[in-house]
N, CA, C and O atoms as a MOPAC input file, in Angstrom:
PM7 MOZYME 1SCF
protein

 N     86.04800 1    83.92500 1    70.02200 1
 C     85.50100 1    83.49800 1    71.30300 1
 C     86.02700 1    82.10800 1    71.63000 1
 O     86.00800 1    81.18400 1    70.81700 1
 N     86.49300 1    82.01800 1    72.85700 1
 C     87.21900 1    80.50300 1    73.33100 1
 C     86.04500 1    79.79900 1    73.40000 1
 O     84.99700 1    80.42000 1    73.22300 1
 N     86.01300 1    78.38900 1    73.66700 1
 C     85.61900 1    77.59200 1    73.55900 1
 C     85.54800 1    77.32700 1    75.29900 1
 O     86.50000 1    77.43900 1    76.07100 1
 N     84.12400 1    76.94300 1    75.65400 1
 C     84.05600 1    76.95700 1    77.49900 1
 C     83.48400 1    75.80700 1    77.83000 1
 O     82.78400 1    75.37600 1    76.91400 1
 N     83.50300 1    75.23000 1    78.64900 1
 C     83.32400 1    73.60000 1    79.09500 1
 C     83.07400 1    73.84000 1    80.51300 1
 O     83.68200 1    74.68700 1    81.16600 1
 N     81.97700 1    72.91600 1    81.06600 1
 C     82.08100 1    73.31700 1    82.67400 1
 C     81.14800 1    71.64000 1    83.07100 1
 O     80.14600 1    71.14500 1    82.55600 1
 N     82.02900 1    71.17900 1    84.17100 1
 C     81.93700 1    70.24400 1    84.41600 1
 C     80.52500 1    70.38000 1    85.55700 1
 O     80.74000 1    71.29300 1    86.35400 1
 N     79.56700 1    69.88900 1    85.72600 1
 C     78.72000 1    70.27600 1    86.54600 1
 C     77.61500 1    68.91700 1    87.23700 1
 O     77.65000 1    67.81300 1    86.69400 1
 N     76.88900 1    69.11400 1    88.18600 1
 C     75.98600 1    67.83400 1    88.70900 1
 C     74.67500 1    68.59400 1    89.11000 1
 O     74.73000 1    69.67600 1    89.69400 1
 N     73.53000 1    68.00300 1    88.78600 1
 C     72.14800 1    68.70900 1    89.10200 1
 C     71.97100 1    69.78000 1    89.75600 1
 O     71.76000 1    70.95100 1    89.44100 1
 N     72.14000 1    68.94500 1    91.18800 1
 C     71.45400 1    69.17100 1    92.60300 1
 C     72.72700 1    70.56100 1    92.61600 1
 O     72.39800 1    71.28800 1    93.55300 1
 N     73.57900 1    70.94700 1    92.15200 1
 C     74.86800 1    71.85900 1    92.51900 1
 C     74.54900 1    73.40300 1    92.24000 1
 O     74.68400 1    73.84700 1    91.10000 1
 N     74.13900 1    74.18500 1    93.26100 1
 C     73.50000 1    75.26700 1    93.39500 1
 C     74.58600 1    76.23700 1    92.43100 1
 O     74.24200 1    76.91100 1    91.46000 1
 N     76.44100 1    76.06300 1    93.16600 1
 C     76.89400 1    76.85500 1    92.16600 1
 C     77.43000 1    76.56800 1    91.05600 1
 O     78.07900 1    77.41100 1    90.43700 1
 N     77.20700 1    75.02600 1    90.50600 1
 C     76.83200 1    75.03200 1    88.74000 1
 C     75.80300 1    76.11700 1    88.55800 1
 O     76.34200 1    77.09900 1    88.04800 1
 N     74.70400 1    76.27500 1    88.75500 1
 C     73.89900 1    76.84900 1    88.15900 1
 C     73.73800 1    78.35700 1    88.30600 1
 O     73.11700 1    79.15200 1    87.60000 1
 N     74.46800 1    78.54200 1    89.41900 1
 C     75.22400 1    79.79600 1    89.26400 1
 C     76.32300 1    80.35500 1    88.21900 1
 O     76.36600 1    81.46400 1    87.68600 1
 N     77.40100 1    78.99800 1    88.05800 1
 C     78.38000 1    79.88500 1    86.98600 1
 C     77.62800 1    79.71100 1    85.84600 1
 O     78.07300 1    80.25400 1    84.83500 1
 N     76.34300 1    78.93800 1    85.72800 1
 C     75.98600 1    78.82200 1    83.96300 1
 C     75.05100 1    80.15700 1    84.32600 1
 O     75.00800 1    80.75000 1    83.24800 1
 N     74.44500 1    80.76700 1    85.08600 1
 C     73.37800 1    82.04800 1    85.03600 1
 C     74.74200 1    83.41700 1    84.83200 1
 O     74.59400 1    84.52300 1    84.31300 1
 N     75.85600 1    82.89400 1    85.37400 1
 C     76.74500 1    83.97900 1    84.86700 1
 C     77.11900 1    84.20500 1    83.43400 1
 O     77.09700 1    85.24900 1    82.78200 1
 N     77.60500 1    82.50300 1    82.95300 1
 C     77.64300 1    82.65100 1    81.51200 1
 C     76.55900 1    83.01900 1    80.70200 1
 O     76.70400 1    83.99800 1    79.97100 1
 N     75.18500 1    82.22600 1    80.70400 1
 C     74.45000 1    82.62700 1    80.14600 1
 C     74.01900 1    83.95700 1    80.28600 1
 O     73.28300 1    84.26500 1    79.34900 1
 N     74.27100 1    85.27000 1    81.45600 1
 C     74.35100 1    86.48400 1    81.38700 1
 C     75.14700 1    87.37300 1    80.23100 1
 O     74.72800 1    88.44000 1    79.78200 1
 N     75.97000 1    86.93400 1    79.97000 1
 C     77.07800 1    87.34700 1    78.95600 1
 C     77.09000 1    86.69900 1    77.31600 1
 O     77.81200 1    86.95100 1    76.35200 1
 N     76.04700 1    85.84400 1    77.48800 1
 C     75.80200 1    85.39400 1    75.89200 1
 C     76.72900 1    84.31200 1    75.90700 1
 O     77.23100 1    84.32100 1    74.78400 1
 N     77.11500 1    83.59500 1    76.42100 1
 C     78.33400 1    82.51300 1    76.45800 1
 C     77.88400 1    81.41200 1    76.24500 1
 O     77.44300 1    80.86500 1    77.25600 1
 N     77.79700 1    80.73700 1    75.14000 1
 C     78.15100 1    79.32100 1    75.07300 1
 C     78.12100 1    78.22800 1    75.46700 1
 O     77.18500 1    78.18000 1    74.66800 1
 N     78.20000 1    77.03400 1    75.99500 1
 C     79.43700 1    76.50100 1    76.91500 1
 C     78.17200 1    74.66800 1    76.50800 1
 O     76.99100 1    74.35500 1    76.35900 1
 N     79.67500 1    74.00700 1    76.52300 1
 C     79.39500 1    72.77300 1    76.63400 1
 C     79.60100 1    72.46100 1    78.01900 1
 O     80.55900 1    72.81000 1    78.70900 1
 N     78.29700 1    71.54700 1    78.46900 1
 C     78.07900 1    71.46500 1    79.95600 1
 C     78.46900 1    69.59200 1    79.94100 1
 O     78.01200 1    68.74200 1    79.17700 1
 N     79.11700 1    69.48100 1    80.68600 1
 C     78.92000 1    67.88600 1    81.03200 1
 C     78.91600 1    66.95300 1    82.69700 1
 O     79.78200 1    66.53200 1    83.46400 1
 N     77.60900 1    66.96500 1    82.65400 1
 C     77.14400 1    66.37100 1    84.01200 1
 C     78.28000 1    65.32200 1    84.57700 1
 O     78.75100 1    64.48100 1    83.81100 1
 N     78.57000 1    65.37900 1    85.52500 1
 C     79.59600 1    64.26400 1    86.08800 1
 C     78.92400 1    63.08600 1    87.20900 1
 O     79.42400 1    61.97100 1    87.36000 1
 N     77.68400 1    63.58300 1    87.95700 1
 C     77.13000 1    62.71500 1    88.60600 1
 C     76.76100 1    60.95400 1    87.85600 1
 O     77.00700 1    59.94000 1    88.50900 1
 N     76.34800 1    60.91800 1    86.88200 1
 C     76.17600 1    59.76000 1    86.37400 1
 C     77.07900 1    59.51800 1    85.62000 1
 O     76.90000 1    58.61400 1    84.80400 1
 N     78.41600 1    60.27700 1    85.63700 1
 C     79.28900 1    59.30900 1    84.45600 1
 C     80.63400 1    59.51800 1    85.06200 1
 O     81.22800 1    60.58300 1    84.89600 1
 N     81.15700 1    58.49200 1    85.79100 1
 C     82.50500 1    58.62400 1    87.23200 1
 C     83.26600 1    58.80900 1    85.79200 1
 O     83.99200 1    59.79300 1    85.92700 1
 N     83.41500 1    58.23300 1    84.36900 1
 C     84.47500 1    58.38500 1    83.49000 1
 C     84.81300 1    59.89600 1    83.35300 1
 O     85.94200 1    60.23500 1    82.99900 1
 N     83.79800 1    60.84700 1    83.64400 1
 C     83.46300 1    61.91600 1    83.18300 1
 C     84.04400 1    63.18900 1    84.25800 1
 O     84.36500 1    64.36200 1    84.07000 1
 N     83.99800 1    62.39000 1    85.33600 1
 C     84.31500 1    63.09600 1    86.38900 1
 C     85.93100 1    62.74000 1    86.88200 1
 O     86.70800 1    63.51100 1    87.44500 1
 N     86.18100 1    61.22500 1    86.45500 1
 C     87.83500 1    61.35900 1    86.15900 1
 C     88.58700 1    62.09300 1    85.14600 1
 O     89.80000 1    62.25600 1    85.01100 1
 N     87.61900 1    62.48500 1    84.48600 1
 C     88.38500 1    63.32900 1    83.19400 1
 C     88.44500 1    64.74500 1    83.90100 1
 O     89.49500 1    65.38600 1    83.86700 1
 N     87.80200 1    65.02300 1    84.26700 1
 C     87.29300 1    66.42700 1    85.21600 1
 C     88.97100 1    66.31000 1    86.09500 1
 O     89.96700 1    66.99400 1    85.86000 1
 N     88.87300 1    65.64800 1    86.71600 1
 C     89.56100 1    65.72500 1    88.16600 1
 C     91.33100 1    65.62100 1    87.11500 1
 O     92.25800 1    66.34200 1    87.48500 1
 N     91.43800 1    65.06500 1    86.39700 1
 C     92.89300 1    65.41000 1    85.70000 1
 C     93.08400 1    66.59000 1    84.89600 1
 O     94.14900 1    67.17100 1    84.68600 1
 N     91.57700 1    66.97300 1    84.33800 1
 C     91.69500 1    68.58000 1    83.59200 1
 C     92.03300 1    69.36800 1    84.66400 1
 O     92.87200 1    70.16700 1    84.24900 1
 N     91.71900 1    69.63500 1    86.31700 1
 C     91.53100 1    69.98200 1    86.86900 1
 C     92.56000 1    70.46300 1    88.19500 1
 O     92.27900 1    71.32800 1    89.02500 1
 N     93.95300 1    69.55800 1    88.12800 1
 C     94.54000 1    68.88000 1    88.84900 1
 C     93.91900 1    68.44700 1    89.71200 1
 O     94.24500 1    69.01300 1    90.75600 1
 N     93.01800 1    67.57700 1    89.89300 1
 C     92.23700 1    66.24800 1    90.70100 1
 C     91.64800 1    67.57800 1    91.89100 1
 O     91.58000 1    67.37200 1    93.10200 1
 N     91.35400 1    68.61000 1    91.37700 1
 C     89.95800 1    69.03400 1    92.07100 1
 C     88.74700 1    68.51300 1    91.48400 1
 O     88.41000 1    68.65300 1    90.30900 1
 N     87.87900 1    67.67200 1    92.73000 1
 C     86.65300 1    67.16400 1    92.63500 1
 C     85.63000 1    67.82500 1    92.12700 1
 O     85.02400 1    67.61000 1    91.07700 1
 N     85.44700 1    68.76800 1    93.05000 1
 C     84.37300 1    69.48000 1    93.17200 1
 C     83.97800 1    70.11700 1    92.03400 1
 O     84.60300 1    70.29000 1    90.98700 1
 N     82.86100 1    70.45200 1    92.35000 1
 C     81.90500 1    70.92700 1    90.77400 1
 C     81.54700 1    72.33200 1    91.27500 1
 O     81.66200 1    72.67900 1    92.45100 1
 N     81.06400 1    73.17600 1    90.19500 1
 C     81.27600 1    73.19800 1    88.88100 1
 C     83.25500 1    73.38600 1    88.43700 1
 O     84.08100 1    73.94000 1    89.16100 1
 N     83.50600 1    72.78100 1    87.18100 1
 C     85.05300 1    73.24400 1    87.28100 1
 C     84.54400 1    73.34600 1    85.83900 1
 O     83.91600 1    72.56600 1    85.12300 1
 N     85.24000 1    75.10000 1    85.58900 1
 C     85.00600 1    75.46500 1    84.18300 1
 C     86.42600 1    75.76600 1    84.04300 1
 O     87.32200 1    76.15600 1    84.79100 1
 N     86.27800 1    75.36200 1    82.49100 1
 C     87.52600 1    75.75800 1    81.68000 1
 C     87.02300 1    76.45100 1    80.77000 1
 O     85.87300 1    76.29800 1    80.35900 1
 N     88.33100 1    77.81600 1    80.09300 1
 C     87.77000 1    78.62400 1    78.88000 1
 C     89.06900 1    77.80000 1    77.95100 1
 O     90.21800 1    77.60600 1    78.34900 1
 N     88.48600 1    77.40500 1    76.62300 1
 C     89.33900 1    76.93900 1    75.84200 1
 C     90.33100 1    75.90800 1    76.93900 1
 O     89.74000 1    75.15700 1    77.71400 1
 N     91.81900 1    75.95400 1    76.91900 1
 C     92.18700 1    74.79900 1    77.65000 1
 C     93.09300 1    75.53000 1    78.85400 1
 O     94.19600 1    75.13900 1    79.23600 1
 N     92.15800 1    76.99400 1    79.48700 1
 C     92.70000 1    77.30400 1    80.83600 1
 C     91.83500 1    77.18000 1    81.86600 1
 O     90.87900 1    77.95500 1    81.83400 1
 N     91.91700 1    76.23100 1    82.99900 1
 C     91.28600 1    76.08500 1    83.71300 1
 C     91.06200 1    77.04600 1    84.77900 1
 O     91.93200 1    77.25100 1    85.62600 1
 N     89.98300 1    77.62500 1    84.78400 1
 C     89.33000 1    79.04300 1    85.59200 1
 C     89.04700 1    78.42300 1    86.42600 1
 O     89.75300 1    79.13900 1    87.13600 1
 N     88.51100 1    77.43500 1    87.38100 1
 C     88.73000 1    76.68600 1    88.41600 1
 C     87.00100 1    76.55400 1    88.74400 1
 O     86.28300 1    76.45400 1    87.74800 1
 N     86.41900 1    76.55300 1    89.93800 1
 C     84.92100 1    77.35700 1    90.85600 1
 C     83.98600 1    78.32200 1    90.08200 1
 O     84.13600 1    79.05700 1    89.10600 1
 N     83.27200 1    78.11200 1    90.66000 1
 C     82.11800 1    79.23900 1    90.56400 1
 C     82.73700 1    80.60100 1    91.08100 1
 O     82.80600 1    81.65800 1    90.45400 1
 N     83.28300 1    80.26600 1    92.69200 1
 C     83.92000 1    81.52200 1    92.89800 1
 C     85.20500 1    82.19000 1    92.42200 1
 O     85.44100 1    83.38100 1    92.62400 1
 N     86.25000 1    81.12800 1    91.60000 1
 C     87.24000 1    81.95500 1    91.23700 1
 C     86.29500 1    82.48400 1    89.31000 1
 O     86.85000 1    83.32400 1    88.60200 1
 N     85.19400 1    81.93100 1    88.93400 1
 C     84.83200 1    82.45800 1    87.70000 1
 C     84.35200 1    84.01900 1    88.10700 1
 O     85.03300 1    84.89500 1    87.57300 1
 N     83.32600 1    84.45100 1    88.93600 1
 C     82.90300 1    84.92200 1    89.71100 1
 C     84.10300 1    86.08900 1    90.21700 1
 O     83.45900 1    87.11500 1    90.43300 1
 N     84.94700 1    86.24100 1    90.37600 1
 C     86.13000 1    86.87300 1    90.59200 1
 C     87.03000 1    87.58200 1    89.35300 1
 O     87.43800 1    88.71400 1    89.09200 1
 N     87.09700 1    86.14800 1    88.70600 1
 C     87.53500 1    86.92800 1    87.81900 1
 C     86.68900 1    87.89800 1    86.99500 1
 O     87.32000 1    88.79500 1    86.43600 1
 N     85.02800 1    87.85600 1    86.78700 1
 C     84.11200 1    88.88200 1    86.37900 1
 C     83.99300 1    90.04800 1    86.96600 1
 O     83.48200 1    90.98700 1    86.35600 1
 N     84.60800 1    90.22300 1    88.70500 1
 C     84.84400 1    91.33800 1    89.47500 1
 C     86.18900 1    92.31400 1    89.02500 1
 O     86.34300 1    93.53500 1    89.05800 1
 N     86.99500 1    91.30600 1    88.63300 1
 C     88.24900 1    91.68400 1    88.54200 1
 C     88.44300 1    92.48500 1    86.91100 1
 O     89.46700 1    93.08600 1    86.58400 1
 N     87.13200 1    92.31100 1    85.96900 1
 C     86.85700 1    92.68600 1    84.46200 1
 C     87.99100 1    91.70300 1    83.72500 1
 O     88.50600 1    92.12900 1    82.69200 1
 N     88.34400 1    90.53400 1    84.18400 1
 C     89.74000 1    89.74300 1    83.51600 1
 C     88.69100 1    88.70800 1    82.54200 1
 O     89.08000 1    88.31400 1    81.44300 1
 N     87.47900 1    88.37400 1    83.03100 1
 C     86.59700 1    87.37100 1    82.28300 1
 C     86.41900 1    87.57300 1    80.67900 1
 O     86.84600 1    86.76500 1    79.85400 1
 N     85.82400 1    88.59700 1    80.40500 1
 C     85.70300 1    89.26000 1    79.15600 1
 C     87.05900 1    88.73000 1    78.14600 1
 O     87.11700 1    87.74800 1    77.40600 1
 N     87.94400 1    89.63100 1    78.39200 1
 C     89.15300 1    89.01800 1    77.91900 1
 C     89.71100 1    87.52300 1    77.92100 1
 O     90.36400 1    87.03000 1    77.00100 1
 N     89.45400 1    87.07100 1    78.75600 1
 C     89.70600 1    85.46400 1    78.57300 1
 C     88.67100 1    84.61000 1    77.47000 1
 O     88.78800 1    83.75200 1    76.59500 1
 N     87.97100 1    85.14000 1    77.88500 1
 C     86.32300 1    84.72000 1    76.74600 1
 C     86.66400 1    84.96600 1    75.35800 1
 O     86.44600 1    84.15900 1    74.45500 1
 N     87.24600 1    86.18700 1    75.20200 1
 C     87.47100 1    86.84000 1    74.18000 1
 C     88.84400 1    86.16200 1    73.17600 1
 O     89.22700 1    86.29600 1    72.01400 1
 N     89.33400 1    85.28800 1    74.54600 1
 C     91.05300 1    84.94400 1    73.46600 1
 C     91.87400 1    85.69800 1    72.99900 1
 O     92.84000 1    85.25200 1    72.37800 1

């Protein structure tokens, strides 16, 4: 199982959407809030190619991007397999 990281901020309706997806699937995931820590959210925005916006999940070190491209790719049955490594 890869290793999943998702950059996220409170108030962010679809953070808590892609974590009700992961946590649907038994997944893992180190979460790290970016609202109170700009260091945290510059790290974000270069994992990211300097997309801001939240949530930005990565599986292991491929960046799956949104809520909606995570979300897509679970339509598409490609998630599983990426999860999977």
């Amino acid at each position: 199982m890869q290793s999943v990281t998702i950059y996220t901020s409170q108030l962010c309706g679809y953070c808590h959407a892609a974590k009700r997806l992961l946590n649907s699937k038994d997944v893992s995931f180190d979460e790290i809030d970016v609202m109170m820590n700009p260091d945290k959210r510059q790290e974000m925005m270069q994992r990211a190619n300097g997309r801001h916006t939240v949530p930005q999940v990565f599986v292991g070190d491929t960046h799956v991007g949104g809520y909606d491209d995570l979300a897509a790719l679970e339509r598409q049955g490609k998630l599983d397999p990426l999860l999977a490594g």
